[in-house]
DODO-675555 format. One line per 8 residues: their letters; for each residue x, y negated, z of N, C-alpha, C. Coordinates in pm, whole numbers. Atoms other than C-alpha are relative to their C-alpha. Layout:
N
A) X/Y/Z/X/Y/Z/X/Y/Z | ... .
This chain:
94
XXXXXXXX) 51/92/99/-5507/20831/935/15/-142/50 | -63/121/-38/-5382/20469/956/-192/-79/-32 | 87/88/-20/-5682/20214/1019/7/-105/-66 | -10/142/56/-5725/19905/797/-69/-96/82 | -4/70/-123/-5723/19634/1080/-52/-152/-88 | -15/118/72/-5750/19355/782/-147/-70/7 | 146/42/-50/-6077/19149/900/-34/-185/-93 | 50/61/78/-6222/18951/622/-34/-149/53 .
XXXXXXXX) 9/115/-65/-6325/18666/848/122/-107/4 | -149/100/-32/-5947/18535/908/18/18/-142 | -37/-4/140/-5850/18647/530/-4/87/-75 | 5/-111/114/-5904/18821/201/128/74/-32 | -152/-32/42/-5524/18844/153/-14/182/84 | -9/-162/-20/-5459/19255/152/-124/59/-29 | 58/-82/42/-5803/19349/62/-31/54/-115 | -6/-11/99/-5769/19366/-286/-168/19/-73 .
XXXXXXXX) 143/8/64/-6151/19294/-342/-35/-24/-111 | 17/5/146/-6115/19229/-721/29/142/-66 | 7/-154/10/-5930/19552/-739/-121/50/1 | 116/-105/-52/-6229/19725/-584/-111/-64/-63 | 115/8/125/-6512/19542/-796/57/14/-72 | -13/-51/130/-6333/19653/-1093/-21/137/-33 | 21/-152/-38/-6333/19990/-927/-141/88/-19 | 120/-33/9/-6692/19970/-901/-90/-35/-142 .
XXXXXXXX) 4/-15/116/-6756/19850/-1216/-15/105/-125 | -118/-104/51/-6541/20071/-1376/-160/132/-13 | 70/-76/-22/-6806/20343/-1195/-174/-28/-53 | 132/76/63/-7133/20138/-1304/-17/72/-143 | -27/-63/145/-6986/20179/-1658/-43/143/-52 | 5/-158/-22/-6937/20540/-1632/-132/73/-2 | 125/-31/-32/-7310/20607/-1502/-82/-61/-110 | 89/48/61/-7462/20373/-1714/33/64/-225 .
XXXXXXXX) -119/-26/163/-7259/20521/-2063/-85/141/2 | 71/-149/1/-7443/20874/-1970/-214/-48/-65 | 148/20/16/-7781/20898/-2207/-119/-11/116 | 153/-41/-115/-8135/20846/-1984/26/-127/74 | -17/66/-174/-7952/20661/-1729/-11/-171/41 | 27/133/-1/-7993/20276/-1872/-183/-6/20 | 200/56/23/-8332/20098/-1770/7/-195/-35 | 47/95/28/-8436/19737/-1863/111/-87/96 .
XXXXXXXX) -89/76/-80/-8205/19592/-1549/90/25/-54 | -187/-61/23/-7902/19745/-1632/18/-86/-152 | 4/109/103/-7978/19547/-1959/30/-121/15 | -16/136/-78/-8017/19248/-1793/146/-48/82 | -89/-6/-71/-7720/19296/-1572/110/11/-78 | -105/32/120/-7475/19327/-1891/1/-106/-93 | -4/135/85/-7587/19035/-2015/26/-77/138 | -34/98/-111/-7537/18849/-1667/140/53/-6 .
XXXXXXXX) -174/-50/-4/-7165/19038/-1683/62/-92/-86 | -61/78/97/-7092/18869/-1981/30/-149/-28 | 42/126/21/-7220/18562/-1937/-96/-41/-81 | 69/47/143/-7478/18519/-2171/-149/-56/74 | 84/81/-26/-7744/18359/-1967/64/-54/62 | -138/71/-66/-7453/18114/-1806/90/23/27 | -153/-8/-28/-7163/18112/-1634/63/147/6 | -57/-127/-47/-6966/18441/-1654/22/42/144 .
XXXXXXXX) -25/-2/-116/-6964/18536/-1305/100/133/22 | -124/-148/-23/-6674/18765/-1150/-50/109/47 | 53/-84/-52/-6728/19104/-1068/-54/33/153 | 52/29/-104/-6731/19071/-720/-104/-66/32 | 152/107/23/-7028/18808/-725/-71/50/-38 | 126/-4/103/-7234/18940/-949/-31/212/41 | 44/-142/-80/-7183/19355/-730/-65/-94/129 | 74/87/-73/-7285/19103/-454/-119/-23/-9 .
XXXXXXXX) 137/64/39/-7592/18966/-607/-72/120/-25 | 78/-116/52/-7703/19294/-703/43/189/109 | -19/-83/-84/-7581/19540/-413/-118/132/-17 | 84/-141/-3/-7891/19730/-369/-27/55/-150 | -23/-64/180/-7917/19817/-792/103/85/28 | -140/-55/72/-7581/19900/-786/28/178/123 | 39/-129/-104/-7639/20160/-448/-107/70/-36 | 150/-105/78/-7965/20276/-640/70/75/-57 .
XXXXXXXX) -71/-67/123/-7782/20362/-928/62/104/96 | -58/-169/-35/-7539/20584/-757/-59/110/115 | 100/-78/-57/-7777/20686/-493/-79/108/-88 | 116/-50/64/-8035/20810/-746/80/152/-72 | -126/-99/11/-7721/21023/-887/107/81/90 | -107/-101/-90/-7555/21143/-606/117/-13/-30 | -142/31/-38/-7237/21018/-633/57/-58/95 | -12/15/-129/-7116/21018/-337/164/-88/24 .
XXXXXXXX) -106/100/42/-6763/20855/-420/-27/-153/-21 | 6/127/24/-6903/20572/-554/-81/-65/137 | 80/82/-116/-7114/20478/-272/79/0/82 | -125/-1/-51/-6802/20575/-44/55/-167/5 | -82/166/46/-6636/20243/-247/-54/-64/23 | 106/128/-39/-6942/20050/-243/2/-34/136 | 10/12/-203/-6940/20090/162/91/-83/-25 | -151/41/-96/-6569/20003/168/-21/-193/-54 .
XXXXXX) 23/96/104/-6654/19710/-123/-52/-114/114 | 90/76/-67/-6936/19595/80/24/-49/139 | -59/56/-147/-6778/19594/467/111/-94/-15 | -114/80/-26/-6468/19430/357/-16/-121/-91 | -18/154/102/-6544/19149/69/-100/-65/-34 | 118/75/-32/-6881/19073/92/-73/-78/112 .
């Protein structure tokens, strides 16, 4: 298994950290689209996606600002993939 050596400190170039918040996104979506599983934040947090209490912020920023939600969420579900990404998300572009 080849090692990703690419160390965020010197440069983002190769980590494709927009990729991967779209990735996680993407998985947010997914979880939150299943009946039960929206609460009052997750409300809140699609209106901060959008922009609708200011600036649209990019996905990356705004899985940033909200890390531990977004590890609840798939914690609380056991998806073990997504938290996988979130790790990789979180060691390399945050």
């Amino acid at each position: 298994m080849m090692t990703d050596t690419t160390d965020r400190y010197v440069t983002f170039l190769g980590l494709n950290c927009d990729g991967k918040a779209r990735e996680i996104m993407a998985l947010v979506d997914r979880h939150l689209a299943i009946p039960g599983r929206n609460t009052p934040f997750w409300d809140y947090f699609a209106k901060k996606r959008t922009g609708g209490s200011g600036p649209r912020p990019d996905e990356l920023f705004l899985i940033h600002s909200n890390l531990q939600e977004v590890r609840g969420l798939f914690e609380t579900w056991d998806d073990e993939e997504a938290l996988r990404l979130l790790d990789q998300l979180e060691e390399k572009c945050c």
